[in-house]
C-alpha positions in Angstrom: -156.7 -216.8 -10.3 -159.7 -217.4 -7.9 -162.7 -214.9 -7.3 -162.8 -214.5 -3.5 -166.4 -215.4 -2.6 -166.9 -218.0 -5.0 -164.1 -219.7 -5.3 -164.2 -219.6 -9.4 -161.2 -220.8 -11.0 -161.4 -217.2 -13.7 -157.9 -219.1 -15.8 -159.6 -222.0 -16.3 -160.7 -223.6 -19.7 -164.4 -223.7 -19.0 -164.2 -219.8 -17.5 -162.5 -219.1 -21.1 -165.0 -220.5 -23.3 -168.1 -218.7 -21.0 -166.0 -215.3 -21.3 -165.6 -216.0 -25.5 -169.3 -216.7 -25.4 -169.8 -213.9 -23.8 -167.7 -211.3 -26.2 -169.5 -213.0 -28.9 -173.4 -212.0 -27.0 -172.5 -208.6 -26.8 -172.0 -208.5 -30.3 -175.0 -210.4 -31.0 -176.7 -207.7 -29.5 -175.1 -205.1 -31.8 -176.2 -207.3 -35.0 -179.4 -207.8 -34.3 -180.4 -204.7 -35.9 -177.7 -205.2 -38.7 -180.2 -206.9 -41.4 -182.2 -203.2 -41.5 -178.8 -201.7 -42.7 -177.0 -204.2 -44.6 -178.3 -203.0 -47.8 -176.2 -199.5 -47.7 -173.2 -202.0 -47.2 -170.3 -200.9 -49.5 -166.8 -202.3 -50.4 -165.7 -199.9 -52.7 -162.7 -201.4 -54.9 -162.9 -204.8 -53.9 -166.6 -205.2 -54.4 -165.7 -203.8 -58.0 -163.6 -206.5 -58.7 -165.0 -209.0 -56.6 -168.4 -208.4 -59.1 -166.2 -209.4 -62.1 -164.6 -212.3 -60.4 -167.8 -213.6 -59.2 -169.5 -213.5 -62.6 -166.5 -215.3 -64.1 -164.6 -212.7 -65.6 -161.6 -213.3 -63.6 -159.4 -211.0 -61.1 -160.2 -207.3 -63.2 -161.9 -204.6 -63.0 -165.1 -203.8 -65.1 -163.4 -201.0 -67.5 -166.6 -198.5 -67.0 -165.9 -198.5 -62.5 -162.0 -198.7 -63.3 -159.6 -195.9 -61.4 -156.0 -194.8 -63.3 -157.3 -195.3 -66.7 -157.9 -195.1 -69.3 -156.6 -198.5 -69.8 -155.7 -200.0 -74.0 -157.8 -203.3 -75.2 -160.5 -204.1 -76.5 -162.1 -206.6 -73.5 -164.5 -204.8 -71.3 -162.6 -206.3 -68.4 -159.3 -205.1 -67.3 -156.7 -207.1 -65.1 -155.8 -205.8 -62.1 -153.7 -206.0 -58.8 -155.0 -202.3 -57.4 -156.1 -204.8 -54.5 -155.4 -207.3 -52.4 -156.5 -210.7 -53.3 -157.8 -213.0 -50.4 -160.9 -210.6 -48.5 -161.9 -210.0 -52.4 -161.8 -213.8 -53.0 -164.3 -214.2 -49.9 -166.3 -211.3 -50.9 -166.5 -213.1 -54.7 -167.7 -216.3 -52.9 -169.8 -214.8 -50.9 -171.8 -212.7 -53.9 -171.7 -215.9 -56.1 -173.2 -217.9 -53.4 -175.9 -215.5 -52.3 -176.1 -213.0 -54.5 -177.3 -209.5 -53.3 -178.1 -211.2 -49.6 -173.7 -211.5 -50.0 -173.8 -208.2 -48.6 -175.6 -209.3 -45.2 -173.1 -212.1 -45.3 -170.2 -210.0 -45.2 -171.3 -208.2 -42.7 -172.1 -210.5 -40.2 -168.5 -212.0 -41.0 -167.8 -208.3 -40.1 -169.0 -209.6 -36.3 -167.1 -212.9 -36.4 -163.7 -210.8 -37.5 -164.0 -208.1 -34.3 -165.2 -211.2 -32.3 -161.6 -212.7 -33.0 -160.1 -210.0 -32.5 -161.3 -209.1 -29.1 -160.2 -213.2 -28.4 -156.6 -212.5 -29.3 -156.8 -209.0 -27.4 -157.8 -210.3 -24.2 -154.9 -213.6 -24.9 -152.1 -210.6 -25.3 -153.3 -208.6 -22.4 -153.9 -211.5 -19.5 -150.2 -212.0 -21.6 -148.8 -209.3 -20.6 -150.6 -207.9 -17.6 -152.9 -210.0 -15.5 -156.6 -211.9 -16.5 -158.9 -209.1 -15.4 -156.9 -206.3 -17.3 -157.5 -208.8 -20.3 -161.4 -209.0 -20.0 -161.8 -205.6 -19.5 -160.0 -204.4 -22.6 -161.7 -207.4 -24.4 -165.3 -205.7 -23.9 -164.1 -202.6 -24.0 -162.8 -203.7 -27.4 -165.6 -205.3 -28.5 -168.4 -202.4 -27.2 -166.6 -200.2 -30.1 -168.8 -201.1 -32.8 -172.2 -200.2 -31.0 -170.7 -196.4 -31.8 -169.5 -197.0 -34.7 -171.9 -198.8 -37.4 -169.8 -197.8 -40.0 -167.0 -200.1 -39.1 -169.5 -203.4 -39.8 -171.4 -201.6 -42.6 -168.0 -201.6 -44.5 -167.7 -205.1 -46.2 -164.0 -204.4 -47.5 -160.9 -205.7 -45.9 -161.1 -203.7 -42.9 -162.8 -206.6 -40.3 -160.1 -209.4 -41.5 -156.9 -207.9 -41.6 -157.4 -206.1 -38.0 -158.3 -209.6 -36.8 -155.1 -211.1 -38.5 -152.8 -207.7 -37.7 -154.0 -209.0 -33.9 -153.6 -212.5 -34.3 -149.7 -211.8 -35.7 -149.4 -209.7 -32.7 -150.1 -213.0 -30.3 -148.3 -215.2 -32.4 -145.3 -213.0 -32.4 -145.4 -212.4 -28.4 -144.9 -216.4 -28.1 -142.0 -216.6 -30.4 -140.6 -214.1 -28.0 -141.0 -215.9 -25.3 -139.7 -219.4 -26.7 -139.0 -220.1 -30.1 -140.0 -223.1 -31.9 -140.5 -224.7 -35.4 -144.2 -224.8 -35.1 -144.4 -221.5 -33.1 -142.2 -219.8 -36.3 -144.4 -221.4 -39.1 -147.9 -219.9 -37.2 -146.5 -216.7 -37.0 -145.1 -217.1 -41.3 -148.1 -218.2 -42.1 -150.1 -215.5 -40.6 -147.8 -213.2 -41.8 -148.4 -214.3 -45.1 -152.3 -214.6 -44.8 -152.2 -210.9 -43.8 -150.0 -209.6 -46.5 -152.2 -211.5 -49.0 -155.5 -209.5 -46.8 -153.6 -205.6 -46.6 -150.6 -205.0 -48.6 -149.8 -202.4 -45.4 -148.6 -205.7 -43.3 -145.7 -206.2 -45.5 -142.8 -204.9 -42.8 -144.5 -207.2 -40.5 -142.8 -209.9 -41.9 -138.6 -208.5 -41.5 -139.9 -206.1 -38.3 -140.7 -210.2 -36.9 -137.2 -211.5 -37.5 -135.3 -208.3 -36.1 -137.7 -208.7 -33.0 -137.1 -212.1 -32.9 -132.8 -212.3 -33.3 -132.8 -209.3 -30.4 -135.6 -209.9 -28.0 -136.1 -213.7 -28.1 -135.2 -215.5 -25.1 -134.3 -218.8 -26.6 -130.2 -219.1 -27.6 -128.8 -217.5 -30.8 -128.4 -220.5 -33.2 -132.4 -221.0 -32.0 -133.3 -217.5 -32.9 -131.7 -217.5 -36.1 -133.4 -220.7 -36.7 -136.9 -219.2 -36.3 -136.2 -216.3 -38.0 -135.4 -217.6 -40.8 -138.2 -219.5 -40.7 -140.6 -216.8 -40.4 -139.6 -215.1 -43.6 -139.6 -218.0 -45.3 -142.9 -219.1 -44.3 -144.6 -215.8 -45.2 -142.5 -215.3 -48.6 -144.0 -219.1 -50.0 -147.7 -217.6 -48.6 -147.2 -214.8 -50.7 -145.2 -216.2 -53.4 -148.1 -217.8 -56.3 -150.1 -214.5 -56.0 -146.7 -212.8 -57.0 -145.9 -214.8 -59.5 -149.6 -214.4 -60.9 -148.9 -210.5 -61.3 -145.4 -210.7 -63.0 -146.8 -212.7 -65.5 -150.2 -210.8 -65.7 -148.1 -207.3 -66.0 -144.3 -208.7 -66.5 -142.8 -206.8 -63.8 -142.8 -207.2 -59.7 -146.1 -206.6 -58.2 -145.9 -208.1 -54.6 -149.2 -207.4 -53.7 -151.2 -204.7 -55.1 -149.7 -201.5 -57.4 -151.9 -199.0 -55.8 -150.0 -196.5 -54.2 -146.7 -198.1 -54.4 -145.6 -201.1 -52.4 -148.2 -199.5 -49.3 -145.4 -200.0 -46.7 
């Protein structure tokens, strides 16, 4: 697509990169007051057992912050699964690396997640409707968080698993509109990433495959194919973390035992 009076190619590759440069200024403009705030940062549950992990006591909760108790034993740690693992695994990293400044960390990666995001949103809008439709609900998108500090002043797993809840979204459309093996393992292994970020992304995994056998356009044996490959894909992702809770509590925890399986 060409602007009129200047003749600029807007699809091109050079045009993308400005535009992402772009999304990510604007919010470079919202961070730049961010280090006066980042101390009132909180996490909740997975900074309490990101704390523990990051000190070396393992994946538990410190038994004086922990919910549901009162919990038996005699350790003043407490294994747990009441969250997901991987945003807590960053957030351990990030604490053990930098200490109390992990807080700032996090929320700057806060800006890099809704930067993502807004990418993949304006990829599955020009997608679906037309370029400029895409860049306008791409800054749209990525204006939100100049009302609403509290979305980047939360250092849980809110930021990462709306970026990868976006991401499966794109990754999906394609499979839709042509199946293949590589196509089907990116959209698994997303899947799986984003289970392992918010247990509430576990249908996205079976709603995939009945999108994919009724809406795909590629043939039948094809959609069956990637499918199956999907499922597969995410179940291995997900798969050592399971196996770490049955024999933690020896019985099925897929993801987290907070408020059931948080379909």
């Amino acid at each position: 697509m060409r602007l009129a009076n200047y003749g600029f190619d807007l699809s091109s590759r050079s045009s993308r990169l400005w535009f992402l440069l772009f999304l990510f200024s604007i919010l470079g403009i919202r961070s730049y007051a961010t280090p006066h705030d980042w101390r009132s940062s909180k996490g909740w549950e997975y900074e309490w057992v990101a704390l523990p992990l990051a000190s070396g006591h393992g994946y538990s909760f410190e038994m004086e912050r922990a919910w549901l108790g009162p919990y038996t034993g005699v350790s003043l740690y407490s294994p747990t699964a009441w969250i997901e693992p991987l945003h807590t695994v960053i957030m351990a990293a990030s604490f053990r690396m930098f200490g109390e400044h992990g807080r700032l960390a996090l929320v700057l990666l806060n800006f890099v997640w809704v930067g993502a995001a807004c990418w993949f949103v304006f990829l599955i809008v020009e997608r679906m409707i037309g370029f400029l439709t895409g860049i306008v609900t791409a800054v749209l998108f990525a204006l939100l968080p100049f009302g609403k500090t509290d979305l980047l002043l939360y250092i849980g797993n809110a930021g990462i698993a709306s970026s990868l809840f976006i991401v499966c979204a794109f990754l999906l459309i394609r499979c839709l509109e042509r199946v293949s093996v590589a196509r089907s393992l990116a959209l698994g292994s997303v899947i799986g990433i984003a289970n392992l970020t918010h247990a509430g992304s576990l249908l996205f995994a079976p709603l995939s495959v009945v999108l994919i056998l009724i809406g795909s356009r590629s043939s039948g044996v094809e959609r069956w194919k990637s499918a199956a490959l999907v499922l597969i894909t995410a179940i291995c992702v997900v798969a050592p973390w399971t196996a770490r809770n049955y024999l933690t509590f020896e019985r099925l925890v897929v993801i987290r035992n907070g408020f059931g399986f948080q379909l």
